[in-house]
Every structure is written in C-alpha cells, then in structure tokens.
LOROSE-483435 format. One record per residue (C-alpha): x, y, z. Coordinates in steps of 0.25 Angstrom, whole numbers, plus 5000, padded with zeros to 4 digits. Layout:
REM residues N
XYZ ...
REM end
This chain:
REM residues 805
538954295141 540354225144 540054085149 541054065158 540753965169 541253845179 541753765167 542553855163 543353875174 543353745179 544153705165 545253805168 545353745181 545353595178 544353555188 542953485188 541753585186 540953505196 540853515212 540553395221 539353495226 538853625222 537553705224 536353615218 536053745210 537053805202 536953945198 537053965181 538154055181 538054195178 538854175166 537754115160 536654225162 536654355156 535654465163 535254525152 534254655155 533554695165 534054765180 535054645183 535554635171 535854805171 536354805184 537254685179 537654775168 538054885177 538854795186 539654765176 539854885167 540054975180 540154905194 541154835186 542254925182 541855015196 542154885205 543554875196 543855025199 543655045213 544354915216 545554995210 545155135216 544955075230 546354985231 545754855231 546554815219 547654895224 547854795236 548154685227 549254785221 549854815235 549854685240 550554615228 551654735232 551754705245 552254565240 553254605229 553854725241 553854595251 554554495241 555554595237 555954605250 555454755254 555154785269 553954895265 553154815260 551854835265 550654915261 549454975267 548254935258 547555045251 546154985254 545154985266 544754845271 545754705268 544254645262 544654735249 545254645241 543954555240 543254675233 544154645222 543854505222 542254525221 542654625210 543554525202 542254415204 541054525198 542054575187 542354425184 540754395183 540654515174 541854465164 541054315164 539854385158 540454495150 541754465141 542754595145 544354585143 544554705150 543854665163 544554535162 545954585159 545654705172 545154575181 546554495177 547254625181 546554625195 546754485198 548354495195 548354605206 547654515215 548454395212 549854475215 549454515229 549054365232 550154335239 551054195236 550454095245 549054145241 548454245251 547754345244 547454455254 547954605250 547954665263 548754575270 549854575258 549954725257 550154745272 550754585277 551554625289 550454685298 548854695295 548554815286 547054805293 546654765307 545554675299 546854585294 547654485303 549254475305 549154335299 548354295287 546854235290 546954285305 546054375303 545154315292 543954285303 543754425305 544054535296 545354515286 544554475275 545554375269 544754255267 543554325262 544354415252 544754265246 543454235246 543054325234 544454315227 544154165226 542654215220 543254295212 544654215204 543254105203 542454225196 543554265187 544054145181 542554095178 542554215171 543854215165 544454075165 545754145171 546454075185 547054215187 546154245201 545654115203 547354075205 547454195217 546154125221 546754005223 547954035227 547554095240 546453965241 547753875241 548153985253 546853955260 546953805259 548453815264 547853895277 546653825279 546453715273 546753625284 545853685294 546453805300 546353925305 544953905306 544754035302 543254095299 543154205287 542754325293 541954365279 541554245271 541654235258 543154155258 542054035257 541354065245 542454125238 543253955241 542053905236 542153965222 543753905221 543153765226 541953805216 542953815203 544253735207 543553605214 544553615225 543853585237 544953635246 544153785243 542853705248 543353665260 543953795263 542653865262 542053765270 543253775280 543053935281 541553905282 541853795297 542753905303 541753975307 541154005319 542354025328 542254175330 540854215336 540754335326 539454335319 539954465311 540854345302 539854225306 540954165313 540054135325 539554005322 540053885313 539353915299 538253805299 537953845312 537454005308 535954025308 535954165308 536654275296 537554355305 538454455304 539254525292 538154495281 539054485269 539954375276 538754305282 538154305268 539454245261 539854145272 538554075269 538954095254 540154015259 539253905268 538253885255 539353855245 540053765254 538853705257 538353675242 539753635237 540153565250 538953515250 538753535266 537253555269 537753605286 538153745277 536753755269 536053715282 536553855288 536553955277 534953915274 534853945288 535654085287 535054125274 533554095280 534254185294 534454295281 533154295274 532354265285 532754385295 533954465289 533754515275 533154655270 532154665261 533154705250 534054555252 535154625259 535754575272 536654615283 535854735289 536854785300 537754875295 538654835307 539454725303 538654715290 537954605298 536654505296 535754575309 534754505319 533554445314 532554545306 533654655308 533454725297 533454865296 533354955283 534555045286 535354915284 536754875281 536354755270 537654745262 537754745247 538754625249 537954555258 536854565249 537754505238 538254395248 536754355252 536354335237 537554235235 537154165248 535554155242 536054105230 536953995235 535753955245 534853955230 536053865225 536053755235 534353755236 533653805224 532853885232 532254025226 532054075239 533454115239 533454165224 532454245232 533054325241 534354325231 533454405222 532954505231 534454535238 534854565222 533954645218 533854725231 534954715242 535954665232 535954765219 535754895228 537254865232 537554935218 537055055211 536255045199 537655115192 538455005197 539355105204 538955115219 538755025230 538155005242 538654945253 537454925262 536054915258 535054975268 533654985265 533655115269 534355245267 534255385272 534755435259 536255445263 536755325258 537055285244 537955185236 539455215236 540355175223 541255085233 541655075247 542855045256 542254895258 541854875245 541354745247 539954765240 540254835226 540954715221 540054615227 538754675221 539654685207 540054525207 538554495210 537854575200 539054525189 538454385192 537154415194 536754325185 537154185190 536154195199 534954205190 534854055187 535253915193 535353755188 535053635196 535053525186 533953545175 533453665186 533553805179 533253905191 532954055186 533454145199 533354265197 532554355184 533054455175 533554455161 534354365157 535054255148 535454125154 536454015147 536353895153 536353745153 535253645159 535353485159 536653505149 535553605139 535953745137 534953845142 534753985139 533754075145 533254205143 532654275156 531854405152 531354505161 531454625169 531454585181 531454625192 530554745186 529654645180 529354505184 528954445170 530054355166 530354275153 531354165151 531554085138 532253975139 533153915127 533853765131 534653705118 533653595119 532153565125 532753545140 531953495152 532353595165 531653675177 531553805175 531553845190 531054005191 531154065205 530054125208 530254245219 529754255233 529454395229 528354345219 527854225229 527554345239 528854325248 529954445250 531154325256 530954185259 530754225275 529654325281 530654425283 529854485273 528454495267 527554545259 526354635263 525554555251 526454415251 525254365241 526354305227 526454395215 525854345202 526854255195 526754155186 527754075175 527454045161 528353935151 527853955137 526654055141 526153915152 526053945164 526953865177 526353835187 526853895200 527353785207 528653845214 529753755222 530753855231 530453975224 530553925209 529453885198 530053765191 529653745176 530253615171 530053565158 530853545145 531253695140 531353725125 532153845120 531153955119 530253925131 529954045140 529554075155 528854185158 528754235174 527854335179 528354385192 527054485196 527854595205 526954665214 527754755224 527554725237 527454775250 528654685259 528654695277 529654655284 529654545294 529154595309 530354565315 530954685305 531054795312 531454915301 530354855293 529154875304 527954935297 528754945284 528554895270 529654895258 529154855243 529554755233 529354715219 529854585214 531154565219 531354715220 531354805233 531054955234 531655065240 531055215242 532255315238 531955445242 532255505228 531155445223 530155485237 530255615240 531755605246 531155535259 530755385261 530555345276 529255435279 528555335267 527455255271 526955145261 525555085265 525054955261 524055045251 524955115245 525055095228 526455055222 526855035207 528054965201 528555035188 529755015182 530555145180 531655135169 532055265171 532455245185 533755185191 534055105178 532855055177 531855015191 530254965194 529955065204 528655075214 527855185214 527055205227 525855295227 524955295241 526255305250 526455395260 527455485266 527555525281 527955665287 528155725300 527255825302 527855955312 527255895325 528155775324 526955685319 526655605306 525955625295 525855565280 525655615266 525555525252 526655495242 527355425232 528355325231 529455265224 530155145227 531455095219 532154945219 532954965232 534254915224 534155045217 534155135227 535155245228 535555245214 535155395214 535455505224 535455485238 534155455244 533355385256 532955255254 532055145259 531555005256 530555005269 529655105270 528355115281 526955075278 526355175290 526755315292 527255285306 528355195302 528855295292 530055395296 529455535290 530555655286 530855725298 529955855300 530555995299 531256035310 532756125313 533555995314 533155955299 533756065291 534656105301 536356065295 536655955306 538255935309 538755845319 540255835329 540555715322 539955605311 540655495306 540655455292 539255415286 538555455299 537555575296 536755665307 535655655297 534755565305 534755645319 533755725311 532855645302 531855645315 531755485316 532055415330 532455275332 530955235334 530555275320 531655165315 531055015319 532254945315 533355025325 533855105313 533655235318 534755315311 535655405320 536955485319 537955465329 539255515333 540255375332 541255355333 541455495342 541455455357 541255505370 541255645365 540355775363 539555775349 538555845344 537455875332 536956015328 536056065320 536256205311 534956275310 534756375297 534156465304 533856495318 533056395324 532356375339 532556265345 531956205357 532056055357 532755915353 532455785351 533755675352 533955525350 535155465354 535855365347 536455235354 536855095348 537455035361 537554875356 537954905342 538955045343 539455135351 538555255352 537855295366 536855395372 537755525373 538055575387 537455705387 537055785375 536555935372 535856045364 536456165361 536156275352 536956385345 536856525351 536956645342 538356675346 538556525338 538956445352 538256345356 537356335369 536556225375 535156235376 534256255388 533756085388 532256105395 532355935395 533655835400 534655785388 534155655389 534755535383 534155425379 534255305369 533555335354 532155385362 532055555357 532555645368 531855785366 532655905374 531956035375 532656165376 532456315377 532256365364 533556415357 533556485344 534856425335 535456415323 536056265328 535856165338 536856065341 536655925350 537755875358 538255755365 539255705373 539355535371 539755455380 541155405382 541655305372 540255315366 539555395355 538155425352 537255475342 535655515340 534655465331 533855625331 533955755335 532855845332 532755985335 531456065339 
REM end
C-alpha cells in the first residue's frame, strides 16, 4: 500500500494539518487498509482492473472530455479576434463535465493504493485539458464557454449563476472538481487540479463572498465539494461559502431542490433523492467542522424521516421515478426508481452521521445499502450499470455499459476505489471495526503503530478473526459493531421486521476467553492492553430470515422477502422455471444457505424446498402445485441473460400474480399505432388488473405523448380463431400525467377479404377507471382483431389489459 495521507499534502501546501473542529471520529484512511480476499476485495479488484480503464474510455467516446478541448478553442478563436467562434457541445446535458470529475476522484483513489505511471501520466493529461477550458478569471463551466453568446441549453442562464437554483448545474459541477483536484494531489502530491480548483474558489469568493446573490444550488454537492478545499488548505473563506450556500435556501418553494424551507428547518427527505442525500452531506460536514449543532439537529431528524418510512429493504432510496424523488410516507413500491447514485449519496450521509456520533446503527444501515442497493449499481464484470434499482423486473430491463446521464457509473467506481476507508475509525485510544471482510490495516493508536489482520469470508460466513500486532504492549478499546441483523433487527426503525426477531447466536472470544456481551450503541468494547499476536474471534450465527414490511407498506401486504446476514435475496427467473410472481413462500417452507463457487463469481445461495407455485386454471380460478426455489444476493442479479426478478414474493396463493392462462391474446403478435421509446404492449396481456397490485403499480401501456387522436392495438392470430368477447381496463393518471379515459373506442375484426369490420357489440362500450369492462359480441371467426380508440382532445390514454375470449 502507498501511504499517502493528510500530512503529506498539508507539507506541500504549507498549512497546519489540524482543524479548529472536525468530526469526533475520524475515519482511518483507505490508504491505510488493504481488502485483501474475499467478495469486497474482488469486486475492488474488478473496479480497478476494468471499471477503471471503461470509465476512462467512454469519457473519451461520449465527448465529455471533448468539451474541455472545445471550450479552450473557443477561447483561443475569441482572443484572436475571430467573430465564429462558437461551438455547439457534442454532449447531451451541461452536468457532463462533473462525470469527469467523479472519474478523476475514483481513478485518483485507485493510484493512492496501487503504484501506476501510466494511469498517473493519462490523469495529468486530463487535467491539462481541463485547466485550458478554465477560463482567466476562474470559471470553469464548459458549456457556457463553448457557446458564451447565447445559452447552448434552455437548462443554462444568459448571465453566469442565474440559473444555478434550478437546473444549469454550475455550482454542483464545482462541487466534484474540488473533490476531485482534493483527491488527486493526496494521491499524487501534485497542485495541477487542485490550482483549477482554487482558481475558480477564488471566483466564487469574488461573487459571493459578501453575501450575494442569495443564490440556493439547485443540486448540492457545491457544499461538500468547499468543505474538502477548507479540509486541505485551512482557509476558512471555503467554510463559510458552504455554510453561505447551506442558509440560501428556502426562498423558492420547490421541494424537487429542497429549496422549500431554510435547511434546519426540513423535517422531512423531499424531492430529488441524490440532491436531498448530498445537501445533508453538506449540512453534517458544516456542522462537524463548523461546529454548529442547529445543522446536526436537522439531519438526525431527516435521516430517522429516511430510515423510519422511506427506505427499501435493499438500503436504496428515492422510489419515484418521476423526479427521481424521496416519496410520501411508506411509499415504497417494488418497481421503484432507487438510484444507484442516491444509494452512493445515502452511504456518505450514514457515514458522516457514524463520524459525528459513534453510533453502529448508522454502520448499520450503511452496510446493508453496500452490500445491496449500492453494489447492484455495477455488474459483477465491472462493465455495466444500472441506473435505477427496482426490486422487481418483468425480465426486460438489464444494466446498460453507460448512459447519456451517466451520473452513476463514476459514482459507484469512486466508492468502491475507497471502499476501504470505511472499514475502520479512531476516536482517541477507540479503535472501531465497521465493517468485516479481509483485510490489513496500518495504523497508529495513542502515538503506537497498530497492525491488524482481519480474516474472513464474510458476508458468506460470519466467523471472523482479527490478530492484532501493536509495536509495543498498548492499552485501547477495541470497539466491534455488532449488526442489527444479528440482534434480530432489519433497520434501526420498524419499517422492517423479522417474522422470528429472536438474536442470532453470537458470541467474541480474545485469546480463546470469552467477552462478555455488554453492547453500547451497537458495539462490543474490549479494552485492555493488546500485545502483538492477540486474537479476536467473532461468531456471527447467520440464519436466513423471513423480513415483513411495515402495515402502512402497501407493495408489501402479505408479502415476505429473505435475508442472511447483511445479504438480501432475489428470485431470478433463470433459476425458477422462467417465472417469479405466481410463488408462494409459506412460513413452513425449508430453506438452505450454501455457498456456490461456481456461480456468479462465487455466492451463498438459498435453496427452497416446500414452496409453492400458483396457476390459473381454464375457468379463471386458482390453483397450486409444489416446487423449488432458488434465491441469489439481489446485488447479483442480472449478471446473466435477461430475466424476471423479484425480492418480495407472497406467503398465500392469493397474493400471488399466476402466469396468465392460455387464451388467443397470449400468443397472438400484438403491434400497436404508436409506442414510444421503452414503452412495451407487453402488459395488456399478462392478465393482472390493478387490484392484483396493492401498491398502485399496475403496469400498463399507453399511447403518450400521441393526443386527441385515433389509436389502436391488434392482435394477429396464427390461425383462424372465434371470438366472442373482451375484457378492457383503461388507464388514467390524472394528478400526475396526462393520459385520460378515451372518448369512444371499438372492436373490430378482419374479414376474409383482409378489411376491417366492427363487431356486432351485444353490451354498451363502457368506459370506466381501471375496473374490467367485458364487451360481448356476435361471434366472428378472424385471423386478427384490432382495439380502437379515440382519446380525447389534448389528452391521451392507455389500458392496463385486454383480454380476448
């Protein structure tokens, strides 16, 4: 390992290494902990040796770094004195630049822990195209450079910052070059990205230092990004900027940027999750290095909003996928929106409120969003990503290798390159151990140097081992963390429970004596004086469990999910017979954990034997049959072909959602008028209706954004077929979109001439609001029937099922 660390940089800089104030637990850098087996440590490796060089690529393949060439253009055409200098910017969103940034950081992270010239003469390269589009006074914002005379993108003011509170993106692209010129020069000792970085602080001193515009980011992370410069240079003027950014708010209303009240007085996580989860990023580090306890007093309050009523099983958060947005209360559906880079944001968040308290339940629920919400974000290849989360999928969706935002593969790539400086933590002669897998740590307590080994394979296996090595006999507190998981709770909320909340069987050995289990928030403390060559052992008894969602959870109504240790479970569909919504799992049913090193690198999966499956039998009714199961990690899913894929799945056969029964629709080629992009007719035919989805997440296809016009669906039989019915349910989001009931629609069929005729209806077309509507008709024997609607002016409309008898 390289031991670079705040030392080093503060020499190069000249300035004191201490702060007037500081989190009360300081994190032992990751510099000093190597992973060194084990599922962390691999898909450490794999970050490195792939996501690595991917991340470097497509920011060359997708223009991001082009921008910085461009805009440096567009200065040398305007200096010379040429009149055609603009240039429209080859990328998608002004936010782009920021993904360079992130990159810059992980890649930074990657050279601290692994020597690599190459890597660090291709970073110096980067950052001298960056600092040639930073324009003279400072302002560092590509989009605007390449295109100064009139906004290249309606999200981008006609003066600088104006547009800063909504969507232009200027302040939070700082935000994450500042983190990023602090990440490479502790990784390097060079000033090259950290002058660019406060070159354009000085700018942002100049413009508001003095108060002025009062000007609220519209996505945070400007705060954090400040209080990383006043971190490494002791300059307070970036404090107080942070702090400055942090009181504007509360001027606009909008909840989407929680700009709707002043920060310490938000009691609830609201709106856009990632900047929600960064703003209180922003509020804890002020807090703990500004020392103001108004800051802590809220976030506790927002994180408890979090935990208590607004977090998935798996730790991700943001469930709408319109806005990307915090939801109500126990809004939590399993077709949700959960963001990989909110997941990311919330662990930095849960590890700042650990910092300031020393509390585990934080470590807590930071370990369940990695090794669930969080590492799903990238393949097991280290090449794919997604963008949301959900908790279920209808076998459509998979992970993409990058995106136009591509916020999200350079966020989960800068977290897992320092996933190790969150492992362990000092506070005085207090050594806490956060998080377990294998790993070496080098550090120093009370002034002795202190090595430990951590051996395990965890979180497969709960036995641990530590041997600690201090250069002399040293008294200290070993401080474990012992995880809600064992003590029989899911979060520190009842948002979640087990159906058998009794603890697992733990226990802590030191030289083969057993501690006794006397815990204070979460840890076991051991203190005594440690000698090189003592060992802990820690048995973590894991037991999979059976977890229930609160009653207020809608989606998860009569509905059970599994765990073992930290891990979740999924059901994929390759595993189970291609289908995974008609499963029932009863209370009686037998599961088995083994660990399968054949299978997705290497997974404990469960086995499930007295499970059942349920079908629809040719009446319409229900009935069951036994089978097996196979559940994986849910972080692992969709690693291999496409596949439907659930984490919740019933525990009685009625709250199961069966295959749909043979019928003309189900094998019949459906087309449609009109579909846009990513909208599949697929669902109009699986045979489920909105009262079969408890949480409101009936899926439909609809016709947006066509309005007023005529539509229509059809069905092409193989082979002659007689019909005689249909069955419809209308669509209609009215509150949150704009599709309505249609006007009128119709069934027609085609005649053996091949022109269509409407059928003889024997009932009225009626239209009504997500209840089945069944139409009779005089029998017609067709080779294709089509639907037809006519949607209202200015409106569209869609339909949850059509069914054909």
């Amino acid at each position: 390992m390289r031991a670079f660390s705040l030392l080093l940089l503060t020499a190069l800089l000249g300035i004191p290494a201490r702060l007037a104030a500081d989190y009360p637990v300081q994190p032992v850098p990751f510099t000093r902990v190597q992973l060194t087996s084990g599922y962390l440590a691999a898909r450490q490796a794999t970050n490195r040796l792939v996501t690595l060089p991917f991340a470097l690529q497509q920011l060359e393949v997708s223009g991001r770094l082009k921008n910085f060439d461009l805009a440096a253009e567009v200065m040398r055409r305007r200096a010379a004195g040429e009149t055609n200098y603009q240039i429209k910017p080859p990328t998608e969103f002004p936010f782009d630049d920021s993904d360079v940034y992130k990159a810059i950081e992980g890649a930074s992270f990657c050279l601290a822990l692994h020597r690599d010239p190459a890597l660090a003469e291709r970073l110096e390269a980067m950052i001298q195209r960056i600092a040639a589009a930073q324009e003279p006074d400072g302002y560092l914002y590509t989009w605007r450079t390449m295109h100064p005379d009139e906004p290249a993108h309606p999200w981008i003011g006609k003066e600088r910052w104006v547009k800063s509170p909504e969507l232009s993106h200027e302040l939070y692209n700082l935000g994450h070059l500042y983190e990023a010129g602090v990440a490479h020069s502790l990784a390097t000792g060079s000033r090259s990205l950290l002058d660019v970085c406060l070159k354009s602080a000085e700018l942002l001193w100049r413009d508001f230092g003095d108060g002025e515009p009062r000007i609220a980011p519209g996505h945070p992370v400007i705060e954090m990004g400040l209080a990383k410069l006043y971190r490494v240079t002791g300059d307070a003027r970036w404090l107080t900027l942070a702090r400055f950014f942090l009181e504007c708010r509360g001027q606009s209303g909008r909840t989407y940027s929680q700009d709707h009240l002043p920060v310490v007085q938000q009691r609830e996580a609201v709106g856009h999750a990632v900047r929600a989860n960064y703003l209180y990023c922003g509020m804890a580090d002020v807090a703990a290095l500004g020392g103001d306890t108004t800051y802590w007093n809220a976030i506790v309050r927002l994180w408890d909003d979090v935990v208590g009523t607004k977090l998935h099983l798996t730790g991700g958060c943001g469930a709408r996928a319109s806005g990307e947005a915090y939801g109500e209360a126990y809004e939590l559906p399993h077709r949700c929106y959960n963001e990989t880079c909110a997941a990311v944001a919330f662990l930095f968040w849960s590890h700042r409120m650990f910092l300031m308290t020393g509390d585990g339940r934080y470590m807590d629920v930071f370990e369940r969003t990695l090794y669930n919400g969080a590492l799903s974000g990238v393949s097991l290849a280290g090449d794919r990503f997604f963008y949301p989360n959900p908790l279920e999928a209808d076998g459509t969706y998979g992970r993409s290798p990058w995106f136009g935002c591509a916020c999200c593969p350079p966020n989960i790539f800068r977290l897992l390159a320092s996933l190790g400086g969150y492992f362990y933590a000092l506070q005085g002669d207090r050594l806490f151990v956060n998080l377990y897998g294998a790993s070496l740590l080098e550090t120093s307590i009370s002034n002795v140097p202190l090595r430990l080994e951590q051996s395990t394979d965890y979180p497969w296996n709960g036995d641990i081992r530590l041997r600690l090595h201090p250069a002399r006999p040293t008294p200290f507190t070993l401080c474990l963390r012992i995880p809600g998981w064992v003590r029989g709770q899911p979060l520190p909320s009842d948002l979640y429970r087990y159906e058998d909340a009794s603890p697992a069987d733990w226990w802590v050995e030191v030289n083969g004596r057993r501690v006794a289990r006397d815990l204070d928030r979460g840890y076991l403390r051991v203190t005594r004086e440690w000698c090189a060559g003592d060992e802990v052992r820690i048995h973590f008894a894991m037991p999979v469990r059976r977890v229930l969602g609160h009653p207020r959870i809608a989606a998860t109504h009569d509905q059970v999910a599994l765990e073992r240790g930290p891990t979740v479970y999924a059901f994929e569909g390759i595993d189970n017979q291609g289908s995974v919504f008609d499963i029932v799992l009863p209370r009686e049913a037998r599961v088995r954990a083994w660990y399968r090193p054949d299978l997705l690198g290497g997974v404990t999966v469960l086995e499930i034997d007295g499970a059942q499956r349920v079908i629809r039998t040719e009446s319409g009714g229900r009935t069951t049959r036994p089978t097996r199961l196979t559940a994986i990690p849910y972080a692992t899913w969709a690693n291999r072909s496409l596949s439907p894929m659930t984490v919740w799945v019933a525990r009685t056969p009625d709250r199961a959602r069966p295959a749909p029964r043979p019928t003309p629709a189900l094998n019949a080629r459906l087309s449609v008028s009109f579909a846009r992009g990513g909208m599949s007719p697929e669902p109009i035919r699986d045979q489920l209706y909105p009262a079969d989805y408890p949480d409101g997440q009936a899926r439909q296809f609809d016709f947006w954004p066509r309005k007023g016009t005529v539509e229509w669906l059809q069905y092409d039989f193989d082979a002659e077929q007689e019909c005689r019915a249909v069955t419809v349910s209308w669509f209609d989001d009215t509150g949150t979109g704009e599709c309505r009931l249609p006007v009128s629609w119709r069934v027609l069929y085609r005649d053996p001439q091949g022109q269509w005729q409407p059928v003889q209806a024997l009932d009225d077309y009626a239209i009504r609001k997500a209840d089945p509507v069944r139409v009779r008709f005089e029998p017609v024997r067709t080779r294709a029937l089509r639907l037809e609607l006519r949607l209202q002016p200015g409106f569209s409309a869609g339909l949850y099922e059509w069914e054909v008898e």
